[in-house]
N, C-alpha and C positions, 0 to 999 in steps of 0.2 A: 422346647415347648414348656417343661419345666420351669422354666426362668422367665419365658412368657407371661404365666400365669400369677409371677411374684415369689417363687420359690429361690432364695437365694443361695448359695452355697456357701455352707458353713467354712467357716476358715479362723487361724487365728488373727485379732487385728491388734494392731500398735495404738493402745487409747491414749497415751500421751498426745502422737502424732493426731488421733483423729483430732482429739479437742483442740491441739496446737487451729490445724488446719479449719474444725470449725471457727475457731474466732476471727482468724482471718476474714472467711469470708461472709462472716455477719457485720466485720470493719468495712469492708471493703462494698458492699451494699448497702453501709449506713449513710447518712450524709455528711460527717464530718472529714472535710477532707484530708485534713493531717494524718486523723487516725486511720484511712482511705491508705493514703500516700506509705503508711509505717507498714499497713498489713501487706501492701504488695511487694514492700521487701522484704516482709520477713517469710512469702510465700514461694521468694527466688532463691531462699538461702533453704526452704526445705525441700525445694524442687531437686535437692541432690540424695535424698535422703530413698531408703531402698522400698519401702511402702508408700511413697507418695502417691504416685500415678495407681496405687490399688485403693487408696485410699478416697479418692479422687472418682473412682467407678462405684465406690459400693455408696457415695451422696449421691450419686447419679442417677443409680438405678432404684435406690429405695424408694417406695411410695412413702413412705415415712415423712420424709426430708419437704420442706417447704419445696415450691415451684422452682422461687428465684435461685436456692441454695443451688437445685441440679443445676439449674439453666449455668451459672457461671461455674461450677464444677465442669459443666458438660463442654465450654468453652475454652476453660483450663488445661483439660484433658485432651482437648482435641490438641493444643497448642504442645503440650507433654510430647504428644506421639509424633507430631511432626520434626520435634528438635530430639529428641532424645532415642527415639524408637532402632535408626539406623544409623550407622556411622556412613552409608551411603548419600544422606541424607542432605541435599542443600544446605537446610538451616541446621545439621547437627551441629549439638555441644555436646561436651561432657556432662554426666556417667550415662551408659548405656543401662537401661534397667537385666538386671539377671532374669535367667530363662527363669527362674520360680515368677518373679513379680510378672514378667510378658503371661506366663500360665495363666496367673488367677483375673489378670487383667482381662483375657482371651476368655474366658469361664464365663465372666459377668457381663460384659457387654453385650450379648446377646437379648438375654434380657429387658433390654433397654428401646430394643425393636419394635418391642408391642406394645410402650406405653402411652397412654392415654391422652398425653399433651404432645401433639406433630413437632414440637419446636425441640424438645428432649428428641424424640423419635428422628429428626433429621440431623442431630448434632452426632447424637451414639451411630447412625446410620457410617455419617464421614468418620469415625473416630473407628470403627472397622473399617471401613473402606479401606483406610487410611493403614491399618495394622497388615489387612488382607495384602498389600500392596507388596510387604516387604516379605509375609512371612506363609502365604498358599500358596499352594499345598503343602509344601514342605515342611511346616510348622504348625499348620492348621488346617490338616487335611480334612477333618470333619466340619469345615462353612461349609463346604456346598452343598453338603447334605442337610445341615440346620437352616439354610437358607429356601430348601425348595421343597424342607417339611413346614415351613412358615409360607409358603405360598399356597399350600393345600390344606391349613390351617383353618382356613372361614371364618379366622378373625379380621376384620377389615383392616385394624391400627396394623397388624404384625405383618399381614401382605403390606402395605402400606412403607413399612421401614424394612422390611426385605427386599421390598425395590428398589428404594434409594439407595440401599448396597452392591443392587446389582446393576444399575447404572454403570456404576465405579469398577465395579469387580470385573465385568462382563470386555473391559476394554483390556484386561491383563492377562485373559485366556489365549493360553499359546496353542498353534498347531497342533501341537500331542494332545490336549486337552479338551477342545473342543470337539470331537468325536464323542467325547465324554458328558457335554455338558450340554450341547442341545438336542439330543434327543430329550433329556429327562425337561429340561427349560422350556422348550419351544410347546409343548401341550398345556403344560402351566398356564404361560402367557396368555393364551389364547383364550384359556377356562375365563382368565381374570376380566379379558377383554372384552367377551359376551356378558356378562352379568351387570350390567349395569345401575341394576335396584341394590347389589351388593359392596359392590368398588366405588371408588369417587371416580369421577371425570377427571381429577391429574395422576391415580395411582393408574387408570387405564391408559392415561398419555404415558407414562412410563414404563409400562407395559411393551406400546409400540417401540418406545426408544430403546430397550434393551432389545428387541428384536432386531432394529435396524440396525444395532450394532453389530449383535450375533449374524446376520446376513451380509451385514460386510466384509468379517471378518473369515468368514467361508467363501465368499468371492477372492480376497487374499490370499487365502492358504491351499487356494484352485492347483497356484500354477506350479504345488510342488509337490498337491495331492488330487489328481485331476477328477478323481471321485467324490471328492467331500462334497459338492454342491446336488449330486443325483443320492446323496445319502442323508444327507444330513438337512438339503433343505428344499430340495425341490417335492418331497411326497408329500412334506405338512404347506405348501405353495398354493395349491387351490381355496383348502382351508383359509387361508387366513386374508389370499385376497377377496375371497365371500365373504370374510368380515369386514374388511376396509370398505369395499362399496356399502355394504349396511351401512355402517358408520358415516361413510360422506353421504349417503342418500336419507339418513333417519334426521326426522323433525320433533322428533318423541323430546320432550322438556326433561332436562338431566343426562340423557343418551350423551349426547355430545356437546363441545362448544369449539371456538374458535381453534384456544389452544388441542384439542385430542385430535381433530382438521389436518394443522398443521402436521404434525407429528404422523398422521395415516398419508398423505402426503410428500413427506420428506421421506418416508419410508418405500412408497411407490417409485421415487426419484432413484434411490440407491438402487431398487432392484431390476429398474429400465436400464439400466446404465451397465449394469454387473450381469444381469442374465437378460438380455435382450431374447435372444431365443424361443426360454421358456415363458416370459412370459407376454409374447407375439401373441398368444391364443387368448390369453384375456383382458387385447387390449381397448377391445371397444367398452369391454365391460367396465371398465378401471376408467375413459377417456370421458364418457358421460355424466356422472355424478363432479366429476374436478370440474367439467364444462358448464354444469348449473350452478355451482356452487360462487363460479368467478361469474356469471352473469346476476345473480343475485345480489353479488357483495360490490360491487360495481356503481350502481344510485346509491348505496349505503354509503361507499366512501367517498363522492361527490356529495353528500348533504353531510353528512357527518366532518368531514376532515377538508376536504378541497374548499368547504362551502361555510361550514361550525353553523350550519343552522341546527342541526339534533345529534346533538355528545352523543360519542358511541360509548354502550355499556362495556370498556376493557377492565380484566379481570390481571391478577398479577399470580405465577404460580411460585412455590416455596423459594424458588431462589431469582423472586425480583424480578423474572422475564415480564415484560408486558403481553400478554397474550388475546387479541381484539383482529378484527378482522383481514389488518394490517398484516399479523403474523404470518394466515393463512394463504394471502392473497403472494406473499413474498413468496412461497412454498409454491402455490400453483404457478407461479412465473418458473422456477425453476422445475418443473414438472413440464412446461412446455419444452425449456430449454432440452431435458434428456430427451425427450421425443424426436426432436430435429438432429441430435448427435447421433441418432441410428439409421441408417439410409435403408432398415427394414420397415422403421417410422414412422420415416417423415413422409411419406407416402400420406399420413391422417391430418396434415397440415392442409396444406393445400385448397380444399372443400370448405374449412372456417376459418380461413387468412382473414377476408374483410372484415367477420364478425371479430376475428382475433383484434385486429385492428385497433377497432372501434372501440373497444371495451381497452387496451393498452393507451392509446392517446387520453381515453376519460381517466386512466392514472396516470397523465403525464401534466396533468394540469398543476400549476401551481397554488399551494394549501393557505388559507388564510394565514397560519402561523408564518409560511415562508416569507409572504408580500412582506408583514409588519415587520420582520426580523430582516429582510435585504432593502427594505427600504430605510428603514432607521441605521442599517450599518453596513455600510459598501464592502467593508471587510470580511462580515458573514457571507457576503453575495458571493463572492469573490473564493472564497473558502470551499461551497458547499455547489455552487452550480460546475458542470461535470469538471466534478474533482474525481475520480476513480477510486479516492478511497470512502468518500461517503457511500451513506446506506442509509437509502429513501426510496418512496417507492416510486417518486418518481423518475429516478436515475436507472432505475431494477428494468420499469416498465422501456424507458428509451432503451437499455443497453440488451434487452429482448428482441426490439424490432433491428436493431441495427444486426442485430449477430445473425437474425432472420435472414435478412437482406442480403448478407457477405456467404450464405449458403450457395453457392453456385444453382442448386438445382430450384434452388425457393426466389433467388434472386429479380426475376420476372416478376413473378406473381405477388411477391411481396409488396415490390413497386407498386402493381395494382393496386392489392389492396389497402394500402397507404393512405392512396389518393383518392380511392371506395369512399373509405374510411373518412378521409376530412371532407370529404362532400356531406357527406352524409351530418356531418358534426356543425359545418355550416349552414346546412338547411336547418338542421336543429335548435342554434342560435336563439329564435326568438323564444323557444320557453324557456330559457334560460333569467333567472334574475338579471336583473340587468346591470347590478353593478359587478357582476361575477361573466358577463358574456366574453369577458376580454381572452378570460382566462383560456377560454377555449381556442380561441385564435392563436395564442402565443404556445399552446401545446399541440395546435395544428402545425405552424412554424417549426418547432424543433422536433417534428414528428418526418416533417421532409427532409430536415439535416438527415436523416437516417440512412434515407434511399438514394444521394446525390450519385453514388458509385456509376449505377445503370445510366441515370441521365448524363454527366458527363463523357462517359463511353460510348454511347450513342446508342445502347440498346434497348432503349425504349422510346416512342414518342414524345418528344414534350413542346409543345407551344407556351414560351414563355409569356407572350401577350395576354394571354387569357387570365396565366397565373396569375403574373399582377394584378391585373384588375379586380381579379375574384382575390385574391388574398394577400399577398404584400400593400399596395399601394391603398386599400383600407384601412391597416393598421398601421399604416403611417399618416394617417389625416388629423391626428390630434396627439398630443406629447402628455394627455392626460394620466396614460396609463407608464409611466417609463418601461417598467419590466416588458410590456408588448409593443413598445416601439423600439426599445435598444432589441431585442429577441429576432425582428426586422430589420434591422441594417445587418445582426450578425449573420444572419441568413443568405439574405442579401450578397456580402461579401462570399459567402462559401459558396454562390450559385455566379458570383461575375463572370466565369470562363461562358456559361453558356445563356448568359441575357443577353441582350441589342445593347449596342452599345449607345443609346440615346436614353435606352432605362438607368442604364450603370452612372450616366452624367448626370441624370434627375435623383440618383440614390446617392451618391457621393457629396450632391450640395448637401441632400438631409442630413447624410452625415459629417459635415465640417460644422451644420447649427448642432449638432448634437454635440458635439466636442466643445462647444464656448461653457466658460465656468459659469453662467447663469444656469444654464442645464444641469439636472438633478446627478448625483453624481454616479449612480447604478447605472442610471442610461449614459451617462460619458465613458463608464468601462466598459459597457456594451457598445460603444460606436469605437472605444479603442481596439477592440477586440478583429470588429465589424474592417478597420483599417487593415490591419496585420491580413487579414484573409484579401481583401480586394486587393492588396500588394503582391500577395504571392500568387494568387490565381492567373490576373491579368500579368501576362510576356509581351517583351519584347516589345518593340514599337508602339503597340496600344497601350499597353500600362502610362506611358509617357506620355500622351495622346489624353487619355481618361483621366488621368489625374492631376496635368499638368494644370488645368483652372484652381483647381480645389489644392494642390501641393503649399503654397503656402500658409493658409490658415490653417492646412492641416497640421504641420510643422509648427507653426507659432500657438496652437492650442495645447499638441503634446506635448512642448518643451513645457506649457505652463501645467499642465499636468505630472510633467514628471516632479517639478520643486514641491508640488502639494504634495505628493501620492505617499502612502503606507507601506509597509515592506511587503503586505500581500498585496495592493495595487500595480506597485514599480514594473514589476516583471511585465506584466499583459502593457503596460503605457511604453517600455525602452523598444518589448516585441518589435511593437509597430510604429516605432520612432528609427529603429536603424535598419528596417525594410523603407521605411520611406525617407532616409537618407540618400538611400541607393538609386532611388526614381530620377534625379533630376540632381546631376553634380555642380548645377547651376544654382538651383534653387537651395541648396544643403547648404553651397558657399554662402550664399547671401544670410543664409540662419545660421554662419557660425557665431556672429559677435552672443546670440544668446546660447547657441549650442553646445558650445565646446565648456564654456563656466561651468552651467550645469553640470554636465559629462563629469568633469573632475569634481565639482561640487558628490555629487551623489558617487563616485568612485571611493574617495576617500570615508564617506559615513558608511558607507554599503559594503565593502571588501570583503568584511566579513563574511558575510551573505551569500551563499551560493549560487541561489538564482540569481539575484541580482548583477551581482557579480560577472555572472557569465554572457548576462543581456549585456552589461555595458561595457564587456571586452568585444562583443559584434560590433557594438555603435562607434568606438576606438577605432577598430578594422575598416569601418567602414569611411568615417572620416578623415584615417589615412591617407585612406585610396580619392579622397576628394583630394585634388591640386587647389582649390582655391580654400580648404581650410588648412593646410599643411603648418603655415606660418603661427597660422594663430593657435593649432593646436601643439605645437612644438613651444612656442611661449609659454603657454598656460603649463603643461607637460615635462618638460625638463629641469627648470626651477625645483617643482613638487618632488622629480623622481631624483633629483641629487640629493635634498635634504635625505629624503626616504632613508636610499643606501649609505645614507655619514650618520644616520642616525646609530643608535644602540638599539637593541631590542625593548632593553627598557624603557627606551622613550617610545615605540610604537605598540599598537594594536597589534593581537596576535596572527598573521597570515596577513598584515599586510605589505612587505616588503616581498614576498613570493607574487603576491596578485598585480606588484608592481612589478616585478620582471617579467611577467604574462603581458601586461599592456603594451611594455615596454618590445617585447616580439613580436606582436602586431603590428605597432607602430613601425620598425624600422624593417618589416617586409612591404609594408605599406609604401613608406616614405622612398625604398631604395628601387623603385623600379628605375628613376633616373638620378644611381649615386644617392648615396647617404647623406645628409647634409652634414657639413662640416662640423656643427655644434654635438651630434652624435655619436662622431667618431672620438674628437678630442676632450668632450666633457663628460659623457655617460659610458662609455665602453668600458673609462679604466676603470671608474667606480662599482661597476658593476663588476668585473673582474673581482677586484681589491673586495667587495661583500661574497663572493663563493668563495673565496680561499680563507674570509674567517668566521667562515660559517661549517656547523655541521650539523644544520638542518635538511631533512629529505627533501621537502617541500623548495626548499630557498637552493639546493645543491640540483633539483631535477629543473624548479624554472629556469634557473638560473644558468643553468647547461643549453638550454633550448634558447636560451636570451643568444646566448654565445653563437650556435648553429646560425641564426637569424643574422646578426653583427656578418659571420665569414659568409652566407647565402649570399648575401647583394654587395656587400663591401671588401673581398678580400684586398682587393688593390689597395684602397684605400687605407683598410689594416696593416699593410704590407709597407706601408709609406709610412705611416703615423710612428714615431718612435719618443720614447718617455723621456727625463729628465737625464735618465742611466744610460739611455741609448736601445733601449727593450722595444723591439716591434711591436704593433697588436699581433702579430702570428704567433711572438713567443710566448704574450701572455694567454692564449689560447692555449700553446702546450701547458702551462702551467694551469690551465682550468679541468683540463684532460688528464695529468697526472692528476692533480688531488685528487678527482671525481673519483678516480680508478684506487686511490689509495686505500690497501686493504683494512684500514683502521676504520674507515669512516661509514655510514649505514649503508648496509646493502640495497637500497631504493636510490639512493644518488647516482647508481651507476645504469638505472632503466634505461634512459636514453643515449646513454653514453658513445653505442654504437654508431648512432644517425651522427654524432658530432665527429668521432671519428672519421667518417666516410666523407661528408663533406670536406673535410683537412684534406683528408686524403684526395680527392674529385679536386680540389679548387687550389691549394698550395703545394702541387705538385714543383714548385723552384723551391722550395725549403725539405720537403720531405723527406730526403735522404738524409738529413741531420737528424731527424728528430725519430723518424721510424722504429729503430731501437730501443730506446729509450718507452716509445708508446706500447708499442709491444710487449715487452715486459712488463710494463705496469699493465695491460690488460690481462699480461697470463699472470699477476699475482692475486689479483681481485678474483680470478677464475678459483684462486684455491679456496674461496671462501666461501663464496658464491653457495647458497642453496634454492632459491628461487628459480625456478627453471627461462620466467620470462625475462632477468635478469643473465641468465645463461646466455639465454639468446641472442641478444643485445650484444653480448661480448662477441659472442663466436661469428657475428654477422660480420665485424672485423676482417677476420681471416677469409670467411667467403669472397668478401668482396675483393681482399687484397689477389687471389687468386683468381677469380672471375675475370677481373680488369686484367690479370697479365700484370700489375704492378709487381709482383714476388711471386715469383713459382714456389711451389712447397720445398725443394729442399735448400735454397737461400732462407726461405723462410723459416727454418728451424734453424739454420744456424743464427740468424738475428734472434731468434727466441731464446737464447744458450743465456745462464746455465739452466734452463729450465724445463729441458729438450729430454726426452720426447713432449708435447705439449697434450698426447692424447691418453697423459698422467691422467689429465683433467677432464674429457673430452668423453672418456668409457660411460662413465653414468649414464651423460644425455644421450 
């Protein structure tokens, strides 16, 4: 409190050093930037020097000293303590400062807590934090007590920077310690929190968050001190939830705002979640004020954000959060969500599902910002509509109803009120602006994706007729809007299993015009989309049936889709180009002369690409398995995949000679249901061979192993016939692929699948096997000695399973073939 007040503690100081250091940093805030440029190094060659970082506290904390002098002292210093403070330390370098300079450093910044400027006051706040990290208790057993004489203080600045410390501090309290530290904290808190003519509105929101932490961390430390939560935090529990409803119920100007909302809110979340129990008894009290506060901020965010007819007043707190009603409203979603994870509850759901509803679909609407931004770039659309790792509140509010809905016990009644819910939003319609009514439709739309679960199971009612009329087949009467006509085919497609199949023919044209390149191109990733689901929905006969008018313009638009599309496009366009490969082995043939270019066209740019990549090893697979493109895809394909493997690595892209051994095993399980084609076995086998054996890449050694599997799966005879210039079968050069893999030099991921390769040798060339058995064996029990990967263990030892399962080798032939390396369960103890 002393050093609060501006009392500094005398000490002696290094004046050279200080001057050195002030010149620096009047260089280095002046504008010249050379002499900028000279002072920062000549502040890295004094940053080793043993008063720096003290030197450095006492500009900081002086009132003396200009603003800007602390302010970059105070940024200095923070950087000091990060790289220097612990040798434990990420960014440590050398010298560690001595326990004198760590002392006087620890002295002063306290200090620094209550002064006058929040910007100083949150830098010194982190620059303890920061010390407290390494060195409390053990080294600074007197913060907590300077900390929580500065909360009872009644200075607003020094509460103020003693929160910001105890943000940071409050997450490093260990089990032993906390017994100790919220009894004395947790009344503090709460003093700060009532006083609202006293504290600002974010030293009170930090108030909360140190509590919510401290309450978390007594829920942790439950289950190995089953007392701490009836000691420590359930007596002061009534208390402070009488304050939270205050708080979310007070209209008082200054009381509260958005941001201190959120935070009494996310604090309610943690303590439904941790003490259900206790706090069952005040949960109506707690469920009411969250329930007006989201009925209120509900038109706000429909005129404000969905609509930007009246900016909302968002405020920013010290560290840059956005804090506006968006904040709060994300908080009360996850405030519904713990209610439904306690089956003591979810019981208070149920009674406001519809109103629940209603109020989630009005945030599921799409925000002026979104339209302009997915309609100016397909890529954003594409990026941000249910991506899983966006965060929006539109995503917040669908992935609320949908978790509703997969609740077994809610799963009924949610359906209900879903459909409550969008009736109610469609009568509402007309007062809506009109050039915004759409918006409502298309968040009715993917308000239904939510609930499809019950409707396809059959455990609800649904008259598909109706729906159309009342809502699909309206928002498809004009292409004015893309976002709500593509939103409509996708739907669409997710609900095909259970429409008429004379709707699914009238949805399928829309969607083949949806697909021509004159159509906008947000709605052609939503009718490619829209594809991919009415392919996988619709089985069996009717798929063939329903799609077979529309199959070729759907084919001849995706193909031209695919040669435009972007690398976040590709994936959603190959989706539903090698599902609809698979519909009609008639119609795929007739689209190979453009199908198959592409295919390799975009294989070769894309390899890289993971997605990508892995859509067009489906679409490979599948036009395999077409007989009428086999020809053409083996032309296009073998040419490509010899250069590939005669290549060097330095003439290729990196991974793509692996993602060509992957094609390359689709293809000849594809191709070999009747015999390998001859070009296969005598032009690509050996090549492929000849690239594992001078290769010791993982990647190029594990496809490349599974290339091999594929080769002996459909062609062993063939293998078996084929012999080299030497006279070498393909059987031997398959031993030869199985020794290296196995060879104990080479990375231990080469030998992953090595087992399955074995087994099939073994399964399929049982007329060479006694030659060779020996020899394989061996080199699998050498690899065994190196072997630390357990899934790689396995792999090997599946081997010997098998060899014993089959009755190929009884265990004691089989240890004598394993000699000299016998007993072999040398290796075998660990696992």
């Amino acid at each position: 409190l002393e050093l609060a007040r501006g009392r500094r503690p005398r000490g002696s100081m290094n004046r050279p050093l200080l001057s050195a250091i002030s010149g620096c940093l009047t260089a280095i805030l002046g504008g010249d930037q050379q002499q900028r440029r000279a002072a920062e190094e000549e502040m890295r060659a004094l940053e080793v020097t043993e008063d720096y970082g003290v030197i450095l506290a006492e500009v900081m904390v002086s009132s003396a000293s200009p603003v800007a002098y602390r302010q970059l002292a105070s940024v200095i210093l923070k950087q000091y303590v990060e790289c220097h403070w612990s040798r434990d330390s990420d960014k440590f370098c050398e010298p560690v400062p001595t326990d004198v300079t760590k002392a006087a450093i620890r002295r002063m910044l306290p200090a620094g807590l209550g002064d006058s400027h929040s910007k100083i006051r949150a830098t010194v706040a982190y620059a303890v934090s920061a010390i407290a990290h390494w060195d409390w208790p053990e080294s600074w057993p007197e913060l907590f007590d300077q900390l929580v004489l500065a909360l009872s203080s009644g200075d607003a600045n020094l509460v103020h920077g003693a929160m910001r410390v105890l943000t940071e501090f409050c997450h490093d309290v260990s089990d032993l310690q906390m017994p100790h530290v919220a009894p004395v904290i947790f009344p503090q808190l709460l003093r700060i929190l009532l006083q609202p003519t006293v504290y600002s509105v974010r030293t009170r929101s930090r108030a909360v968050h140190i509590f919510n932490t401290c309450a978390t961390l007594i829920y942790a430390i439950s289950a190995a001190y089953p007392e701490a939560p009836s000691t420590l935090l359930l007596p002061t529990l009534p208390n402070y939830v009488a304050a939270f409803v205050y708080l979310l119920s007070s209209r008082e100007e200054g009381s509260t705002d958005p941001g201190l909302r959120k935070e009494v809110v996310m604090a309610l979340c943690s303590l439904l979640r941790s003490f259900p129990s206790a706090m069952a008894a005040h949960t109506m009290e707690i469920v009411t004020p969250v329930w007006n506060i989201l009925q209120g901020t509900t038109p706000v965010y429909v005129q404000s954000v969905v609509n930007c007819r009246e900016p909302e007043n968002s405020v920013c707190d010290s560290d840059g959060e956005v804090l506006g009603h968006e904040s709060t409203t994300f908080a009360i979603f996850e405030f519904i969500s713990a209610l439904s994870e306690s089956r003591r509850l979810q019981r208070l759901l149920p009674p406001i599902l519809p109103d629940l509803c209603y109020h989630l679909i009005a945030h599921m609407q799409i925000t002026e910002d979104q339209v302009h931004s997915w309609l100016e770039d397909v890529n954003q659309f594409v990026e941000e509509d249910e991506n899983e790792f966006s965060y929006s509140i539109r995503l917040s509010a669908h992935d609320l109803i949908q978790m509703l809905a997969e609740e077994s016990a809610l799963k009924v009644s949610c359906y209900q009120a879903v459909m409550s819910a969008i009736e109610r939003h469609i009568q509402g319609t007309p007062s809506h602006p009109a050039e915004h009514r759409w918006k409502v439709h298309e968040a009715c739309l993917l308000a239904v994706s939510c609930v499809l679960e019950p409707l396809k199971a059959g455990e609800v009612h649904f008259d598909c007729q109706p729906f159309a009329e009342r809502l699909l087949l309206p928002s498809l009467a004009s292409t004015a809007f893309p976002l709500l006509t593509g939103r409509c085919l996708w739907l669409a497609g997710k609900m095909a299993a259970i429409l008429s199949p004379e709707l699914v023919s009238q949805l399928l044209e829309i969607v083949a015009r949806a697909l021509e390149p004159a159509q906008h191109n947000t709605l052609r990733v939503l009718a490619a989309k829209a594809t991919y689901y009415f392919c996988s929905e619709l089985q069996g006969r009717e798929r063939g049936v329903l799609l077979g008018p529309c199959l070729p313009r759907l084919l001849d638009s995706l193909i031209t889709m695919a040669t435009e599309a972007s690398e976040e496009t590709l994936p959603l366009v190959l989706e539903a180009l090698q599902l609809l490969a698979q519909v009609d082995k008639k119609a795929t043939a007739e689209s190979s002369g453009r199908l198959v270019p592409v295919a390799m066209a975009l294989f070769l740019k894309y390899s890289h690409d993971p997605g990508a990549s892995s859509c067009l090893e489906e679409l490979f697979e599948a036009l395999a398995a077409t007989p009428g493109c086999q020809e053409s895809l083996l032309t296009r394909l073998l040419p490509t995949a010899i250069d590939i493997l005669q290549s060097s690595d330095s003439q290729l892209p990196l991974g793509l000679v692996a993602a060509m051994l992957d094609v390359l095993v689709l293809v000849v399980r594809g191709c070999g249901s009747a015999g390998l084609p001859q070009e296969l076995v005598t032009q690509v086998f050996p090549r492929v061979v000849q690239r594992i054996l001078a290769s010791d890449d993982s990647s190029v050694l594990q496809n490349g192993g599974e290339c091999v599997r594929a080769f002996l799966s459909t062609g062993v005879e063939q293998l078996a016939a084929w012999k080299d210039a030497a006279g070498c079968s393909g059987l031997q050069y398959v031993v030869r692929v199985i020794v290296h893999l196995l060879h104990p030099g080479r990375p231990e991921f080469s030998a992953a699948f090595v087992g399955k390769l074995i087994v099939v040798f073994v399964n399929k060339a049982s007329i060479v096997l006694s030659q060779h058995l020996q020899l394989l064996l061996r080199s699998v029990l050498s690899k065994m000695q190196v072997v630390q990967t357990s899934s790689v263990m396995q792999s090997l030892l599946l081997v010997f399973a098998h060899l014993i399962q089959t009755e190929v080798c009884s265990p004691p032939p089989l240890l004598l073939l394993a000699e000299p390396f016998s007993p072999p369960t040398c290796s075998w103890r660990p696992w």
